[in-house]
Steps between C-alpha positions, in 0.01 A plus 500: 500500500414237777634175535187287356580750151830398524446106530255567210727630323833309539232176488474619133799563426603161614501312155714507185213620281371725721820695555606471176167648352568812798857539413353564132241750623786665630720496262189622229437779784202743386377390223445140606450229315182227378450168645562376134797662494628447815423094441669493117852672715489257774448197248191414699101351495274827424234327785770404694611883577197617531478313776879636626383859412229487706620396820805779420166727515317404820856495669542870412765566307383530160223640356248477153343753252253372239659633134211467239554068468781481733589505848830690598654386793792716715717507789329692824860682544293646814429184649831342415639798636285489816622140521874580488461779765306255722766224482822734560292767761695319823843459263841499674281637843379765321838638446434698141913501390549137554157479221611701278689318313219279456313785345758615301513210321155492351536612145139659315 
């Protein structure tokens, strides 16, 4: 990842909605989840996300698959992963032991 991704990126992530809806990507992992459904669990406008989803999109991090009438929209773990590694490459002056607890305490 380069730094304009990662502005892109943390520019997106940079509202309450938007992180929320990511944090439930995550959280729905795989399988993903519809706008629809993503709007009804955040209490939010259907239009109104759309709008949220698809800056999450162009920033990278999440991705779409048409479903017959629905669009399913999930985390890029990739990209999000790309994201982390690119924000914590220089950590601690690249001293690995001082990072790992860091690492360690990132629970999939």
């Amino acid at each position: 990842m380069d730094m304009y991704s990662a502005v892109g990126a943390l520019e997106a992530l940079a509202h309450e909605t938007r992180l929320s809806v990511f944090r439930l990507l995550v959280q729905a992992g795989p399988a993903g989840l519809s706008a629809g459904e993503i709007a009804a669990r955040l209490d939010a406008r259907q239009n109104t996300m759309s709008s949220h989803l698809a800056k999450l999109q162009r920033a990278g991090i999440i991705t779409s698959q048409r479903d017959g009438r629905h669009i399913i929209y999930r985390a890029d773990f990739d990209a999000v992963g790309g994201l982390i590694l690119y924000l914590m490459e220089d950590c601690c002056g690249r001293s690995a032991q001082l990072c790992d607890p860091i690492a360690a305490s990132i629970k999939c």
